[in-house]
C-alpha positions as CSV (number, residue, x, y, z in Angstrom):
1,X,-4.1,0.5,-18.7
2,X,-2.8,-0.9,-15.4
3,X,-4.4,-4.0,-13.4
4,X,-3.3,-4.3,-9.8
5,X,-3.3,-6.9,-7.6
6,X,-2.8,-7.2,-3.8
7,X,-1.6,-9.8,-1.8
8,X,-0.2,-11.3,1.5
9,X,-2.6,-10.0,3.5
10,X,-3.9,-12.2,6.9
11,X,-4.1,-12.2,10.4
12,X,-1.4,-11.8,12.4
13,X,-1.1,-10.4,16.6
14,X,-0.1,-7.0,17.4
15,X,3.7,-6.3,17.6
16,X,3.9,-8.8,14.4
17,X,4.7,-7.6,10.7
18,X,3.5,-8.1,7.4
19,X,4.6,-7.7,3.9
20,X,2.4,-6.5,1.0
21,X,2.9,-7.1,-2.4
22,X,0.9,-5.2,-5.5
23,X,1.9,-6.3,-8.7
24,X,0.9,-4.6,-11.9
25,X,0.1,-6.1,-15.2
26,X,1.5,-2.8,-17.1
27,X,4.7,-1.0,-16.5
28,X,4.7,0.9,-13.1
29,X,7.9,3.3,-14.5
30,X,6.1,5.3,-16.5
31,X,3.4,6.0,-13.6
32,X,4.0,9.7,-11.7
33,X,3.6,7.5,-8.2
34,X,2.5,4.6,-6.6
35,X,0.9,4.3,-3.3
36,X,-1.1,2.1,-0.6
37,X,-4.2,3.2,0.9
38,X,-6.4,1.7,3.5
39,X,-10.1,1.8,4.7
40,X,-11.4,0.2,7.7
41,X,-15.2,-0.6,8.7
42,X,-16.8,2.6,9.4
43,X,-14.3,4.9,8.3
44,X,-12.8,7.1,5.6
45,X,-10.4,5.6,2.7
46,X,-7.0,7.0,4.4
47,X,-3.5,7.7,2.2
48,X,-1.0,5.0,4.4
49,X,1.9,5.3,1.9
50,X,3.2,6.9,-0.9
51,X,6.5,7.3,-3.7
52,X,7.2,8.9,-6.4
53,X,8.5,8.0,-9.8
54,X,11.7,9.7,-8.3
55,X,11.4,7.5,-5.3
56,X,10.2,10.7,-2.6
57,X,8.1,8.5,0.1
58,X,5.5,10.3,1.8
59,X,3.6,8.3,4.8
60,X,0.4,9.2,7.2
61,X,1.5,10.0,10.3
62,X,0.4,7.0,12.2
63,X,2.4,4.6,10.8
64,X,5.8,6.8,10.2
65,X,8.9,4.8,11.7
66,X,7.2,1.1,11.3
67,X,5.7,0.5,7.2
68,X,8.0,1.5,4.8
69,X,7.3,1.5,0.9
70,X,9.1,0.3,-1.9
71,X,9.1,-0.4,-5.4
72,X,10.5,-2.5,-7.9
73,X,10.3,-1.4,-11.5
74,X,11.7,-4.0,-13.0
75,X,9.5,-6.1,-11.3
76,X,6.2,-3.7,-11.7
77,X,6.0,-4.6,-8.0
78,X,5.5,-2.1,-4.8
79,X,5.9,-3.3,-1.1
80,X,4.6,-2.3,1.7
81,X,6.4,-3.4,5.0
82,X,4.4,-3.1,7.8
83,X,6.1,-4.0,11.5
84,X,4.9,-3.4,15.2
85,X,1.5,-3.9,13.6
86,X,-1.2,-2.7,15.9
87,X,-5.1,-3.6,15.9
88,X,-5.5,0.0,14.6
89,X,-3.5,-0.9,11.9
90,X,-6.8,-3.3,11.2
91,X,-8.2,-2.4,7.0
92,X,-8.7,-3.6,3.7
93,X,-5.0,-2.5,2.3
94,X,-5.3,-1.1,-1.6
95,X,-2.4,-0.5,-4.0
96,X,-3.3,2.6,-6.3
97,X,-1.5,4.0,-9.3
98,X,-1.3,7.7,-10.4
99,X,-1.3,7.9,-14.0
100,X,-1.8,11.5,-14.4
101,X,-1.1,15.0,-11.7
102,X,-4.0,14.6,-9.8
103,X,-5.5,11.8,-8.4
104,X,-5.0,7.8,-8.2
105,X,-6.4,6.5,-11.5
106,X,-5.2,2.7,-11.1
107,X,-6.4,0.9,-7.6
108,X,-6.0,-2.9,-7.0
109,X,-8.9,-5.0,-5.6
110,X,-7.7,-4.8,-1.9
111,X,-6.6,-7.4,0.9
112,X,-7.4,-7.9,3.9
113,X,-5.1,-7.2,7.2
114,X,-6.3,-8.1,10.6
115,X,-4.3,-7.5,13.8
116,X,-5.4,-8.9,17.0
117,X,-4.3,-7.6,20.1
């Protein structure tokens, strides 16, 4: 079993950047990927983010060329780095693991990220 937790969420203006940080209580290593999703008011749970146990990234294609994801195993840590944030960018951000083929079986408790423009 895998508890994740978010953090460093806030507010911040548009053009700004954040970091997020999910750290895992388990080992992440052994987990096929690890991703971040995010779901604003209103609207659909979207993928943001995503890498592999082999490190392949895969990223929606509204924010391709400013968040970039990352992991540390050794740390059972995954970043997201988010820059030129816009008020789009505006969600509760989650941190999910995928213990199996299909599917994110692990999902953290979410933060929130608020840009204003």
């Amino acid at each position: 079993q895998v508890q994740l937790v978010e953090s460093g969420g806030g507010l911040v203006q548009a053009g700004e950047s954040l970091s997020l940080r999910c750290a895992a209580s388990g080992s992440i290593f052994r987990l096929n990927a690890m991703g971040w999703f995010r779901q604003a008011p209103g609207k659909r749970r979207e993928m943001v983010a995503t890498m592999t146990r082999d490190g392949a990234t895969n990223y929606a294609d509204s924010v391709k060329g400013r968040f970039a994801i990352s992991r540390d195993n050794a740390k059972n840590t995954v970043y997201l780095q988010m820059n030129s944030l816009k008020p789009e960018d505006t969600a509760v951000y989650y941190c999910a693991g995928q213990g199996g083929t299909r599917g994110y079986d692990y999902w953290g408790q979410g933060t929130q990220v608020t840009v204003s423009s």
